[in-house]
N, C-alpha and C positions, 0 to 999 in steps of 0.2 A: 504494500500500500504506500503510495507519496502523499506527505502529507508537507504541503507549505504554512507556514509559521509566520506571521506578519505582526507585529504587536507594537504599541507604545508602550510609553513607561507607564509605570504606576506610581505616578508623581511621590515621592516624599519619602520612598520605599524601595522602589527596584527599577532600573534604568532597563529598555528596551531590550537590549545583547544582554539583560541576566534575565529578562521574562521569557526569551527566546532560547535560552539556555536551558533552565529550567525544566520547559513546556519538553524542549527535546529529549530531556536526560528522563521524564517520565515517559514518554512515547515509549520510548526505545527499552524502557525498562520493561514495560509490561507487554510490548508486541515483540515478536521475534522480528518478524518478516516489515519491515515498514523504511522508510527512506525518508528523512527528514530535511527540508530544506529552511533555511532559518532568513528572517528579511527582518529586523528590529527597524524599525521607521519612528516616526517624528512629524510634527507639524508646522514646523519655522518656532516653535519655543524650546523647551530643555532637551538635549538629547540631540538634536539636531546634527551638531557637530560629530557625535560619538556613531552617528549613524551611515552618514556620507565617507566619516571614514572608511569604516567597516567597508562599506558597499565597494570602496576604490581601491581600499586595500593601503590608504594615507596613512599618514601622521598626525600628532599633535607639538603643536610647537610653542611653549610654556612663557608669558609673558607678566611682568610687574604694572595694575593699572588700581585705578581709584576702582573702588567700589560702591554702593549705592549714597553710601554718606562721606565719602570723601577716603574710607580709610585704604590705607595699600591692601592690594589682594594680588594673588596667582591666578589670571586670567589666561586664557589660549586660545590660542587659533588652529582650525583643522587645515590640512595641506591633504588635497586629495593624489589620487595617483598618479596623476597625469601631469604633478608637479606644476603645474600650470594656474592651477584653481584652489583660495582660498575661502575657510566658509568659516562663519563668526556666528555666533548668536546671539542674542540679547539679552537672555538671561542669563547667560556666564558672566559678568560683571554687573550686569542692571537687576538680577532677579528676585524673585520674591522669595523664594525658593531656601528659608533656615533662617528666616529673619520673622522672629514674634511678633505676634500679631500689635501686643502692646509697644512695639519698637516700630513700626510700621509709621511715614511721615511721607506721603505724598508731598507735602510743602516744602519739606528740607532735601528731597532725593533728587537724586541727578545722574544724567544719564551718560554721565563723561565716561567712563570708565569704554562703554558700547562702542563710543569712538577714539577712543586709543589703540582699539583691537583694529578698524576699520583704519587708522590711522599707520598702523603698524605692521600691518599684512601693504598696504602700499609702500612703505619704505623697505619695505624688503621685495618689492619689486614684481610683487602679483597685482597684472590688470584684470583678471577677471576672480570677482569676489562675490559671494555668495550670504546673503545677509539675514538668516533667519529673527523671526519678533516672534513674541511673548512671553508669557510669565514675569515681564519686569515689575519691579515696586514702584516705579517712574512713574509722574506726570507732568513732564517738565516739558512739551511739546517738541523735543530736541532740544533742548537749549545747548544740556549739557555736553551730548555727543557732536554739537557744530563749536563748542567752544574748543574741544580738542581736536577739531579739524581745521582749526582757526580764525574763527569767527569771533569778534569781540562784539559784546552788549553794552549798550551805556544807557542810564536813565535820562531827566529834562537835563540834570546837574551837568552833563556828560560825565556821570562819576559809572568807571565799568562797575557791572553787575554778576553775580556767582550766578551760577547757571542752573537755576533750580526750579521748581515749580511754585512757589512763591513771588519771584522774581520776574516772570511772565506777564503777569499787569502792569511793570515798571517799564518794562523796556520801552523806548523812545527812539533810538535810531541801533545801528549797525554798521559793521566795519565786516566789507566780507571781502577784502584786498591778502588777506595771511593766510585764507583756504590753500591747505595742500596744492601744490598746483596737480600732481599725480594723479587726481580725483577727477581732473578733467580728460584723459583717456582712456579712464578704467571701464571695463566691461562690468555694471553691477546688476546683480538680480537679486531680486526682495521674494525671498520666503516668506507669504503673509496667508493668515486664512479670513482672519478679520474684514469686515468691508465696511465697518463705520468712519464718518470722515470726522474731521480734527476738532469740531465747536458745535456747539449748540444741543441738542434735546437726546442726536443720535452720533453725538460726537465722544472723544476721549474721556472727558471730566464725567460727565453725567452717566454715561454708559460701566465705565470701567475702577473710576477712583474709590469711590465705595470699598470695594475689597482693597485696596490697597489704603486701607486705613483712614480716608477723609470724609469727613463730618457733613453734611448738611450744608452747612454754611462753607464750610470747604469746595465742594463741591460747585457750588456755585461761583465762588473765587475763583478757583482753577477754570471751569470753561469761559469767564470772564480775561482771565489769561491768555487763554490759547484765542481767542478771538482775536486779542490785542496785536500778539505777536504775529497772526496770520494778518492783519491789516499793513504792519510794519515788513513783512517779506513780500507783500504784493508792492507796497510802494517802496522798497531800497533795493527789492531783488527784479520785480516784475514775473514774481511767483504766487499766483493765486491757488492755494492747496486749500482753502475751506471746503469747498462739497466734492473732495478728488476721493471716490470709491478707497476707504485701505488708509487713511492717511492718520487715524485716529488711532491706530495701532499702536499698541507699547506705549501708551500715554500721548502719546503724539507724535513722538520718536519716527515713525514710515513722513508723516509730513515733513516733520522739521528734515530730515535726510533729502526728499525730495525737492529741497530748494536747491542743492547745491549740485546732484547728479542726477542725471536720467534713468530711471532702474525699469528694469523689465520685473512685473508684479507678477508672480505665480502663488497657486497654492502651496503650503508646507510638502502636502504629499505628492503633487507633480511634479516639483523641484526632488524629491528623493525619489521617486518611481522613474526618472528619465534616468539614475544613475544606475538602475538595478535590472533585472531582468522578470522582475515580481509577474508582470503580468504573462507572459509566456509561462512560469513556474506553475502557477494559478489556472491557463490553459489546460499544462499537461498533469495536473495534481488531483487524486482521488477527494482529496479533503483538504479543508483549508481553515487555519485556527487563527482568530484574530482576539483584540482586547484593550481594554485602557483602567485606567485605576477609577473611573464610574463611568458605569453606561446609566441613561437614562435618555428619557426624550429629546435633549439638545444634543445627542450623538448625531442624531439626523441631520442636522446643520454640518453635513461635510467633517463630521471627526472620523479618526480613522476607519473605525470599525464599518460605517457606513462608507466610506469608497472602498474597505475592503470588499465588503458586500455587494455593492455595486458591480465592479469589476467582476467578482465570479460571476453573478447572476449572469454576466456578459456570457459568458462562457458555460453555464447550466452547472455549475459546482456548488457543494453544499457547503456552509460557513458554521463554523463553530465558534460561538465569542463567548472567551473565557474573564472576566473583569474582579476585580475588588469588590464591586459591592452592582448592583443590581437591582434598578429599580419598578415599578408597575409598570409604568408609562412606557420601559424600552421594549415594552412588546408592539411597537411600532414599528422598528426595527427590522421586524417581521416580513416589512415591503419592500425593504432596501436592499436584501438578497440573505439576510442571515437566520440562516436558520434555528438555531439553539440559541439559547443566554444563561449561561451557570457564573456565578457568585463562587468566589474562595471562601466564603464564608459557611461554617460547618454549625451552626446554630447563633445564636445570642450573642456578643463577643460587640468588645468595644471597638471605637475606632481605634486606641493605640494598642492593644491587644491585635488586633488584627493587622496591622503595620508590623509591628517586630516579629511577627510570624510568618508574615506576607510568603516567602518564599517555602517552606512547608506548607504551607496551604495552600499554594498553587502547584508544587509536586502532586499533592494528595490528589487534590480535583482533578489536573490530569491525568493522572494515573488511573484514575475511577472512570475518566471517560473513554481511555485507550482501552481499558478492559471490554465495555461497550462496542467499542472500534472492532478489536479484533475478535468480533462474533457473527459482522458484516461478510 
């Protein structure tokens, strides 16, 4: 039996190439006869990097940058195998991803660190860069990631400004003369699945700040921001990003980048599917196991599971989606080509019960359903 393996992470818990690991090492334990092919995928947010690699057979190449509040971190850049092609992410330096929820400050975060990486994969001399968004703690509309690409902010005073999400309602003019010049022949593509633009009701602030910790009246602040500064980039840049489909992404971070480069916009998973050979796999596979750390009704908005689903349906293959947790409503799911929906979860069990177990729990459930498997 071929069975292909396509999975995301389970955010907080276990990275893609250990869900896909895992999945395999039970397959194989309980079927004699079976053939496993492993695809760990991503959606332009965590993972991203570790994923492209994999698929190219790259590197990572280990870098010093700010982190979401200013402090040093171990940031990196993926280098795929064709030596040619860098891929960065947003949440490796901007994410939300081990920062408490009470530590969490949209107002004070900054997205500089995103563009050190972007900044750093050009001075080492890749034009074509690959740029995954989300999971940041960022709502700084880019401030921070054009400040480290060279752009300076000044408020009425001309006194420069930190580049922060607070900061955003002050800005007054621009100085975009110290942009990399490298960034003007670079080939960039934006990994993005988001399609909210940068201000207003279905924009960055109002959509997305909420979990990343802002208040009510925060809230309101911050898309009063990102208005500001998209006013300020149409008249110093003659860059109109307010209603650009994708622009509100990572806090605003896809807009604020698109002042200064031309990016070709793709999904997280058609940017990884063009590196891999997923879909022919999927063609020629008896069985096909997908997953993410929650399925529920908003799978259907393009998260993995559902283009996994999609794609076999292409092809008449039956889908198994193994997740974290599992809810009523992903029996919708149903339509999109996946056939089954099982839970790691073996009765009652907390959320952090169920995280430091994560990876025995998802042995077990596979294992339970290759038993299944091999009576087909």
């Amino acid at each position: 039996m071929k069975i292909a393996v396509a999975m995301d992470s389970y955010k907080g818990c276990m990275s893609a190439i250990t869900c896909c690991d895992i999945i395999a090492k039970a397959l194989t334990d309980a079927m004699v006869d079976c053939d496993i092919l492993k695809y760990p995928m991503a959606d332009g947010g965590e993972g991203t990097v570790d994923c492209l690699v994999f698929a190219t057979r790259g590197r990572k190449e280990y870098i010093t940058v700010k982190g979401v509040f200013g402090n040093e971190m171990t940031g990196y850049i993926g280098i795929l195998g064709d030596n040619k092609t860098a891929v960065i992410e947003s949440a490796c330096a901007s994410g939300i991803q081990g920062i408490p929820k009470n530590k969490l400050d949209p107002m004070k975060a900054s997205s500089y660190g995103t563009g050190q990486l972007i900044r750093a994969a050009l001075e080492k001399g890749y034009r074509k860069i690959i740029v995954g968004f989300g999971g940041t703690a960022t709502s700084d509309g880019g401030m921070g990631a054009l400040a480290a690409l060279g752009m300076v902010f000044f408020d009425k005073n001309n006194t420069v400004l930190a580049p922060c999400g607070a900061e955003m309602i002050n800005v007054d003019s621009i100085d975009s003369t110290s942009i990399i010049k490298e960034l003007e022949n670079a080939q960039i593509e934006f990994a993005c699945d988001v399609e909210n633009v940068y201000h207003g009701k279905e924009g960055a602030a109002y959509v997305f700040s909420a979990q990343k910790g802002a208040t009510p009246e925060q809230v309101v602040e911050l898309d009063a921001g990102l208005e500001n500064l998209a006013k300020i980039f149409k008249k110093k840049l003659n860059k109109d990003i307010s209603n650009v489909s994708g622009s509100g992404a990572a806090g605003g971070l896809v807009g604020g980048l698109m002042t200064v480069c031309k990016p070709v916009i793709k999904s997280g998973f058609d940017v990884i599917l063009s590196y891999t050979d997923l879909e022919d796999t999927i063609k020629n596979s008896d069985i096909i196991i997908t997953g993410e750390g929650r399925t529920d009704s908003q799978t259907k908005y393009g998260k993995l599971p559902m283009r996994v689903g999609m794609l076999s349906k292409k092809y008449v293959k039956p889908v198994i989606c193994i997740s974290g947790s599992v809810t009523k409503d992903a029996e919708v799911l149903k339509d999109y080509g996946i056939n089954s929906l099982f839970s790691i979860s073996r009765g009652p069990i907390s959320l952090e019960d169920s995280m430091r177990d994560s990876e025995n729990l998802l042995y077990l459930q596979t294992f339970n359903i290759a038993g299944l498997l091999g009576l087909l």
